[in-house]
C-alpha positions in Angstrom: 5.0 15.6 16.8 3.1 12.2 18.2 3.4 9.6 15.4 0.1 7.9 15.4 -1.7 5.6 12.4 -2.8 8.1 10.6 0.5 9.3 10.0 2.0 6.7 8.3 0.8 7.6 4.3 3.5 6.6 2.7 4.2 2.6 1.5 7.8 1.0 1.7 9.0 -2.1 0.7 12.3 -3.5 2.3 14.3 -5.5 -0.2 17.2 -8.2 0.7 20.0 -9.3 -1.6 21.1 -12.7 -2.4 23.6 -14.4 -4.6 21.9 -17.0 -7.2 24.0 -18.7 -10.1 22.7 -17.9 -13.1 22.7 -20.1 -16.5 26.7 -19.9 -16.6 27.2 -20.6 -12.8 28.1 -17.2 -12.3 26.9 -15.6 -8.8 24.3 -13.1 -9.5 23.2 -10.4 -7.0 19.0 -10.6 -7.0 16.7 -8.8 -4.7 13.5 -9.8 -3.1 11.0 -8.0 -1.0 11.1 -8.7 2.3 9.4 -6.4 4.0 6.3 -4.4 3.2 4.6 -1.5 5.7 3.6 2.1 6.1 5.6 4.4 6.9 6.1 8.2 7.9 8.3 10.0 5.6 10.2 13.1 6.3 12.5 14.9 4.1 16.0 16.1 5.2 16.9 19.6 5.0 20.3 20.5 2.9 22.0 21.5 6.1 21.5 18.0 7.5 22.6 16.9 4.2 26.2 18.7 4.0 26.4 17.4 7.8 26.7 14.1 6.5 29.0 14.6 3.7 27.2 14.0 1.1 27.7 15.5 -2.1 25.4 15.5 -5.5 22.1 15.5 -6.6 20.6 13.3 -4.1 17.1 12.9 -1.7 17.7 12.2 1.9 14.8 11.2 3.8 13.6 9.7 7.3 11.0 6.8 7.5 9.5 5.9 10.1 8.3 2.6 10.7 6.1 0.4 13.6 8.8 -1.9 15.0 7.9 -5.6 14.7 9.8 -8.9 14.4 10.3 -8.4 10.4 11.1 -4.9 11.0 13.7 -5.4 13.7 15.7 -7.5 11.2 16.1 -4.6 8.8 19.7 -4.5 7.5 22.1 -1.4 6.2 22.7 -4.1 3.4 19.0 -3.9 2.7 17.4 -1.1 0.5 14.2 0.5 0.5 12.2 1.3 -2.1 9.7 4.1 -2.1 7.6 5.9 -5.2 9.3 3.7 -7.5 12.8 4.8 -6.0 15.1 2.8 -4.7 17.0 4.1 -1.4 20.1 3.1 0.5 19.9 2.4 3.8 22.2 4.7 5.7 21.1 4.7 9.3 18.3 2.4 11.8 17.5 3.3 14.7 14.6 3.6 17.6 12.4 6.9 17.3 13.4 9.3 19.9 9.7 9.8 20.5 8.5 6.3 21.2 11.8 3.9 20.7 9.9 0.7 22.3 6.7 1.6 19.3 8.7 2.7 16.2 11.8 2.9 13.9 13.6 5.4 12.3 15.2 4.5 9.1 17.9 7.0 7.3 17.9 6.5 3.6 19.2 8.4 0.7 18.7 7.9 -2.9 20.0 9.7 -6.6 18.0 12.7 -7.3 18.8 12.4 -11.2 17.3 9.4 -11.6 13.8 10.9 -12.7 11.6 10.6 -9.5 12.2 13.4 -7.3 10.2 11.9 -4.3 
């Protein structure tokens, strides 16, 4: 399927983690958004899902994004959030279908957390 503007509905935000002290100079993980596009989002069928071991009430999904500068500096550290979900980052890499245009981005996410994507 050609990935083209219109297909890109769906609104991600990249997060980034950092370290800050807090008010007892402790080291505190904190994320901020660093990254904010549309994106294509495509759902993972169970099969792909026992392929990659994973086991549990959980969303897999593929996004995929326009590559830019900010985008090419996406991180498996990073996280995604997506309809108030927040998604782990388990795999980047260039669409097969236009890898010089676009992104693919593996993430997966806890299905019992309430939002079921």
């Amino acid at each position: 399927m050609a990935l083209g503007a219109g297909s890109l509905k769906a609104k991600i935000v990249i997060q980034r983690a950092s370290a800050t002290p807090n008010e007892f100079n402790e080291q505190v993980e904190t994320w901020a958004d660093l990254y904010t596009c549309r994106a294509r989002r495509e759902d993972s069928s169970s099969g792909e899902k026992e392929a990659a071991g994973q086991v549990g009430a959980f969303l897999m999904a593929r996004f995929a994004i326009r590559r830019s500068i900010e985008a090419d500096q996406i991180r498996f550290t990073d996280r995604l959030v997506h309809e108030d979900g927040i998604w782990s980052i388990k795999e980047i890499k260039r669409l097969k279908e236009a890898p010089d245009m676009f992104l693919e981005i593996t993430a997966i996410r806890d299905a019992d957390l309430g939002d079921e994507g």
